[in-house]
C-alpha positions as CSV (number, residue, x, y, z in Angstrom):
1,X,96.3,62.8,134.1
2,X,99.9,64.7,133.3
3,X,99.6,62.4,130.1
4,X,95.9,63.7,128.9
5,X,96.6,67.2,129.8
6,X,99.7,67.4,127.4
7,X,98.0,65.5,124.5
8,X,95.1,67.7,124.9
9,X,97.8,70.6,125.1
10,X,99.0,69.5,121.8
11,X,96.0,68.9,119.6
12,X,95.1,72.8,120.5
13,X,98.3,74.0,119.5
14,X,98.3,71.7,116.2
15,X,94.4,73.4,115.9
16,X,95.2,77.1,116.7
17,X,98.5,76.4,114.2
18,X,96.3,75.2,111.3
19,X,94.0,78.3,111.8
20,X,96.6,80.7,111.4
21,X,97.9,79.1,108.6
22,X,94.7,79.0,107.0
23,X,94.1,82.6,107.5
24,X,94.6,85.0,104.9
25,X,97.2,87.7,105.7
26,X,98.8,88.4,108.6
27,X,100.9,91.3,109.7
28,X,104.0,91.5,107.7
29,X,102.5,91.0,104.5
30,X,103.6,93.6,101.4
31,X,102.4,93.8,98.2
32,X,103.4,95.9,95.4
33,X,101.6,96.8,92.4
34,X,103.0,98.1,88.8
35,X,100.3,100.2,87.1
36,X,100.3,100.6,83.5
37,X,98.7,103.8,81.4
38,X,98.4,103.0,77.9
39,X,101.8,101.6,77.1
40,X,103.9,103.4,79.6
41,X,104.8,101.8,83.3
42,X,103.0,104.8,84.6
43,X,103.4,104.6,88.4
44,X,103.5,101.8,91.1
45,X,101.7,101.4,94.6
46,X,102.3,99.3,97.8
47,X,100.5,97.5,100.8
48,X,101.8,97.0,103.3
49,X,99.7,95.4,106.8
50,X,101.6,96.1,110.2
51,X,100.8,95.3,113.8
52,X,99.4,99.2,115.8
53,X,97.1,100.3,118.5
54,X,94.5,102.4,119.1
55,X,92.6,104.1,122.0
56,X,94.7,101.1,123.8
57,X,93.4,98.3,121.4
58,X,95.7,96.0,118.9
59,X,94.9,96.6,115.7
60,X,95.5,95.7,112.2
61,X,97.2,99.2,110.5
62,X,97.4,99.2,106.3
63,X,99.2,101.6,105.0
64,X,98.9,102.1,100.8
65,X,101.1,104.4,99.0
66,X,101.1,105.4,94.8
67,X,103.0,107.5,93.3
68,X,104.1,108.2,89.5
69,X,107.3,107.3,88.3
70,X,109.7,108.3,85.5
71,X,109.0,110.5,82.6
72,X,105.3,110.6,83.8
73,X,106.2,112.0,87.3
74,X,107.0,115.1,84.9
75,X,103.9,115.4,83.2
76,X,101.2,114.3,86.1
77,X,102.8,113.9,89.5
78,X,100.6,112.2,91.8
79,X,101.4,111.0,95.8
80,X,98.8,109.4,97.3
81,X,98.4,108.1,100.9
82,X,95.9,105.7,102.5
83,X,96.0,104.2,105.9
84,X,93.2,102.3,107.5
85,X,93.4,101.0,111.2
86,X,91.1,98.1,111.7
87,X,89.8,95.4,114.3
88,X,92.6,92.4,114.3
89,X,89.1,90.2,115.3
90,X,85.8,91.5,113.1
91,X,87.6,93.4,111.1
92,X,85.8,96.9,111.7
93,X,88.1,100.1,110.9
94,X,88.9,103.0,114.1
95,X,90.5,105.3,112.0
96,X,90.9,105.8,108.3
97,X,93.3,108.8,106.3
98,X,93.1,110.0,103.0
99,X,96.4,111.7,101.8
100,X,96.3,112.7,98.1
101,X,98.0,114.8,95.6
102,X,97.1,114.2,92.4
103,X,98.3,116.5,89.5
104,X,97.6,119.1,92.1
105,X,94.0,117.4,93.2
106,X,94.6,117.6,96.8
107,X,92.8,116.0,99.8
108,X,93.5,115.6,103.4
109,X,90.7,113.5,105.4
110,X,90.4,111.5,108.5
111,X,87.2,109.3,109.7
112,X,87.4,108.2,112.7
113,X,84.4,105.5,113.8
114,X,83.0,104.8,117.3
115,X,81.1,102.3,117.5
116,X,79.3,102.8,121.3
117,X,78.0,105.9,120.2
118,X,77.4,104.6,116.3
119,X,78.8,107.9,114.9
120,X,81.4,108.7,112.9
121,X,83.7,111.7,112.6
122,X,85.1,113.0,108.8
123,X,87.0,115.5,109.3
124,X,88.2,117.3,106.0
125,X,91.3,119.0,107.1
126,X,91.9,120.9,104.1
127,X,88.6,122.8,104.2
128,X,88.4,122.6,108.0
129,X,85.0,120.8,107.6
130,X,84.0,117.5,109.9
131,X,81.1,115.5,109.4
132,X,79.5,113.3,111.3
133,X,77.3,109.8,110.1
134,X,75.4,107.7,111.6
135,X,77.2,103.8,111.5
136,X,76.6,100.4,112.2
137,X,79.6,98.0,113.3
138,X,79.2,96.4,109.5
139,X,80.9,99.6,108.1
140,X,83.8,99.4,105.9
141,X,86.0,102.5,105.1
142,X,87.5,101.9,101.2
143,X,91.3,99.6,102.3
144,X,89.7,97.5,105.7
145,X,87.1,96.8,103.4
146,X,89.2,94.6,101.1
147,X,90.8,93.0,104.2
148,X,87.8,91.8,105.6
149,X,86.2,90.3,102.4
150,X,89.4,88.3,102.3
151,X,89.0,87.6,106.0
152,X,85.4,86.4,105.6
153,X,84.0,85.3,102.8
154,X,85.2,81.9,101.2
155,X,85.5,82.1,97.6
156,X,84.8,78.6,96.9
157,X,81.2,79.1,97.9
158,X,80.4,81.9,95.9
159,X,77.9,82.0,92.6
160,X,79.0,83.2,89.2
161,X,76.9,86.1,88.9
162,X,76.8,87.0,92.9
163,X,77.3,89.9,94.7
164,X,79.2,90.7,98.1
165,X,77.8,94.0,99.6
166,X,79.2,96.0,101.9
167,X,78.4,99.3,103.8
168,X,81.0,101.9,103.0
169,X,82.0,105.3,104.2
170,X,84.4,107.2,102.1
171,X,85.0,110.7,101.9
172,X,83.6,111.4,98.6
173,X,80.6,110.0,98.7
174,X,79.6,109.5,102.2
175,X,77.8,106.4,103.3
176,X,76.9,104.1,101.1
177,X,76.9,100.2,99.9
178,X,79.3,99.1,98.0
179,X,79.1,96.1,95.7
180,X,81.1,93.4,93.9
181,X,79.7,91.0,91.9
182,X,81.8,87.6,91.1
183,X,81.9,87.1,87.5
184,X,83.7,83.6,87.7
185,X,87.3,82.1,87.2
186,X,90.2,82.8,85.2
187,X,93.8,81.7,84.3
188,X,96.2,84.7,84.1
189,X,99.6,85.2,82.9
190,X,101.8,86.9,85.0
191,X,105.9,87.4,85.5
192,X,105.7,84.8,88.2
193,X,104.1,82.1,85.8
194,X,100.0,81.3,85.5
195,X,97.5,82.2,88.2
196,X,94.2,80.8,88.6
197,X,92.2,83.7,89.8
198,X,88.8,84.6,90.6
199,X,87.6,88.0,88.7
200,X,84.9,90.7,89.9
201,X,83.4,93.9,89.0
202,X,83.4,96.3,92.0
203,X,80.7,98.6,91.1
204,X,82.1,102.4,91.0
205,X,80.8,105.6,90.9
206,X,81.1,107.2,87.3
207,X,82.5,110.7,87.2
208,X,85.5,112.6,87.4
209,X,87.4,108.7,87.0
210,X,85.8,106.4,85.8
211,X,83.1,106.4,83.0
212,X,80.9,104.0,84.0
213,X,80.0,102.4,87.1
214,X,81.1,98.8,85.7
215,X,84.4,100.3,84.6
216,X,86.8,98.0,87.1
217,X,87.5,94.7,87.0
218,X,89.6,92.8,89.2
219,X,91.5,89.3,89.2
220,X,91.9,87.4,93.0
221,X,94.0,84.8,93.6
222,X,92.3,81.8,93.9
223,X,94.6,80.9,96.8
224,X,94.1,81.0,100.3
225,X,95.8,84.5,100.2
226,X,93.4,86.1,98.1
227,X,95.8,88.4,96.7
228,X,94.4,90.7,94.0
229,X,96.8,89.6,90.5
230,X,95.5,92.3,88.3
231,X,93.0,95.6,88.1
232,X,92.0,96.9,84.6
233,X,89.8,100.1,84.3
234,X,88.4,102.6,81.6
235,X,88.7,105.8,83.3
236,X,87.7,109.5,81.4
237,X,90.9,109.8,79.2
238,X,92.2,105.8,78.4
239,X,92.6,102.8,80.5
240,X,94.7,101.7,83.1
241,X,96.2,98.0,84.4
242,X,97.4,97.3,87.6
243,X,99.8,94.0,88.2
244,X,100.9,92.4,90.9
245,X,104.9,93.2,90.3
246,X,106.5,92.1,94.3
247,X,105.1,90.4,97.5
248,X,106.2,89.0,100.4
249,X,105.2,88.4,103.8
250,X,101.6,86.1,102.6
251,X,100.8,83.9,105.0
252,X,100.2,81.5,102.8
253,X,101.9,79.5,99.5
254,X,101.4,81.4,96.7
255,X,100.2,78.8,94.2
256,X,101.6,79.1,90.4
257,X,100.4,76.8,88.1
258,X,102.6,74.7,86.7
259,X,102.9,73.8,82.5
């Protein structure tokens, strides 16, 4: 009986191994991103996922920084802070912060989602305003949201042409669904060698950013990761390119292809 219980023993541990290996990110993981403007290496951002709790709970915490660098930290400083605290399990967010100062565009938010009574709190601290909406537990605020697309959808089975919707709450807009349509595979040069990638369109609001709502398009490794490679987008004065320039931390390899 000893015998069984031990071999049984191990097949679960080789099982709940595989799993974890197989799962997309875990806590640990960093990524940094160089982001171009025009021809000039305009400013860089970082994510990086850590282990928290809230109310008592382990969760998932995501904090994303960007700020300008060299000469055009002169011209248009920007600092900008996002942190999003999410469920290590389904991937629904507790608490998400909005930290910006952007050529002196400033904002200072915090939602905070609670799912028994379906409500959730934005409070704008800036102009001492809070809000409350109405929520289901499919919300997303705008960085769990990428986490749990990577979590739960496998990219093999999508459809060219498909799109992934989401509910959203996000201080600017409010509720609302967001949506990414897959537009297929690509082969991208990068400074670590060729990436095969999977590229969407995540459909924006146009406006003060971006001039049209299919302005963004954005390059996924087509790894188990799912690490975004590359972002391009027109915004209202030029366009701007985001690479993947650092990483470490991914739970699993990070395939290059090979010539």
């Amino acid at each position: 009986m000893k015998k069984y219980l031990l071999f049984i023993f191990i097949i679960c541990t080789g099982l709940i191994h595989s799993q974890e290996e197989k799962a997309p990110f875990k806590a640990g993981e960093w990524l940094k991103f160089r982001i171009h403007y025009g021809i000039f290496n305009a400013s860089t951002a970082t994510l990086h996922l850590t282990n928290d709790v809230v109310n008592g709970k382990s969760v998932y915490r995501v904090t994303g920084e960007g700020k300008t660098t060299g000469a055009a930290r002169v011209f248009y400083k920007v600092d900008d802070v996002y942190e999003s605290y999410f469920d290590k399990e389904d991937g629904r967010p507790y608490k998400f912060i909005r930290k910006i100062d952007e050529g002196g565009y400033t904002k200072d938010v915090e939602i905070n989602f609670d799912y028994q009574k379906k409500q959730a709190e934005l409070n704008d601290k800036k102009n001492a305003k809070k809000q409350n909406f109405t929520i289901t537990n499919k919300v997303q605020d705008l960085i769990s949201a990428f986490y749990y697309i990577r979590k739960n959808y496998e990219f093999k089975d999508l459809v060219e042409g498909e799109f992934i919707k989401l509910d959203m709450l996000y201080d600017d807009d409010g509720l609302y669904q967001f949506k990414l349509k897959y537009l297929g595979k690509d082969t991208l040069k990068t400074k670590y060698g060729k990436v095969e990638c999977l590229k969407f369109r995540p459909y924006v609001q146009s406006g003060r950013v971006f001039k049209e709502e299919e302005s963004l398009s954005l390059w996924v490794s087509n790894d188990q990761n799912k690490i975004p490679i590359r972002i391009k987008a027109d915004i209202a004065v030029g366009s701007i390119k985001a690479d993947l320039d650092g990483y470490n931390g991914l739970n699993n390899q990070f395939k290059i292809i090979m010539d």
